[in-house]
C-alpha angles and dihedrals in degrees: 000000000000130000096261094055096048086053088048101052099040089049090048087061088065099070129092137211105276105013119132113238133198118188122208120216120277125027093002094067081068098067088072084066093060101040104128105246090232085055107094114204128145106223117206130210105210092222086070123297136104115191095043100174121197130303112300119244117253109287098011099088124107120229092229096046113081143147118243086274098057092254116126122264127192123230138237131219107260088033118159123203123196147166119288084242091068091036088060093039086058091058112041084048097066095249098124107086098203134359131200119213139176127239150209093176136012116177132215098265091050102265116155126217105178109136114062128052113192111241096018144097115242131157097239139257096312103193097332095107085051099043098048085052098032110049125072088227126049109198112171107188105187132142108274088241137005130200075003090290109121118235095206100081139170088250126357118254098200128067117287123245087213146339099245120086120248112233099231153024124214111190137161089253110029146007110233130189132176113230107180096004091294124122109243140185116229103150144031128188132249113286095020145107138217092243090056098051089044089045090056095034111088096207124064100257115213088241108194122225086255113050106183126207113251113241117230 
């Protein structure tokens, strides 16, 4: 199992029946594939669709029908589609129950950098800064580290995506909230120890006396 999928699998087991989830691009696209058939979410994709199903087989997807990033989705019966303008208002309205999102920094008291990076072209923070202020439920699902730089830091050096704290870190190597603004440690995947998670993070983590493997 990759790291993707471990963050996948163990994000997918966060959602509840009837929340309404938007996915971010990148790993969290992947949580549609591990939702339990008998768990009933509607997922939305913030350029205009509620019911996104998971990603179409090769040579099944539809040219029209995308996901924020452009890659294609898969719909459900009983799908709606809708402007950007409603997507949005949904939203910023506090309608989305949770939202996934991908990372490049998250700090120890829970802030989240994840649209610029500095010397390099990228469209912009889409709906990130939105959806961080704008959804009950913050999940970032990154890789613990990149290039061995850890991407859980003591403050972020890139631009935030917005000034309130997300609720929770998926990584490859950890879960992470974040109970009374400080970064802690609650899960560790499968295969790994506590030294090892706290030798690759660049923040001091609250670490409990029972540190529980995630199930995936």
């Amino acid at each position: 199992m990759d790291a993707q999928e471990i963050i996948a699998r163990r994000v997918a087991k966060e959602l509840r029946s009837g929340d309404l989830v938007n996915l971010g691009i990148g790993i969290p696209t992947l949580v549609a594939n591990y939702v339990p058939p008998d768990l009933k979410v509607f997922f939305q994709s913030e350029n205009g669709l509620i019911g996104t199903g998971p990603i179409p087989e090769q040579g099944l997807s539809h040219p029209l029908l995308t996901d924020a990033g452009g890659r294609p989705i898969s719909a459900l019966p009983g799908a709606s589609t809708f402007d950007s303008a409603m997507s949005f208002g949904l939203i910023r309205g506090g309608h989305v129950d949770v939202t996934v999102l991908g990372g490049l920094q998250v700090d120890a008291h829970g802030h989240l950098a994840n649209w610029m990076i500095p010397g390099k072209m990228v469209p912009g923070m889409g709906g990130a800064m939105d959806l961080v202020s704008g959804a009950k439920r913050v999940i970032v699902a990154m890789q613990h580290a990149a290039k061995g730089r850890s991407k859980i830091v003591a403050k972020c050096t890139l631009p935030l995506t917005s000034v309130r704290p997300v609720q929770l870190v998926v990584t490859d190597m950890a879960v992470i909230g974040f109970p009374d603004g400080k970064a802690t440690l609650l899960e560790i995947a499968p295969g790994t120890s506590v030294g090892e998670v706290m030798a690759v993070t660049d923040v001091e983590l609250v670490v409990p006396d029972d540190i529980p493997e995630m199930k995936i």
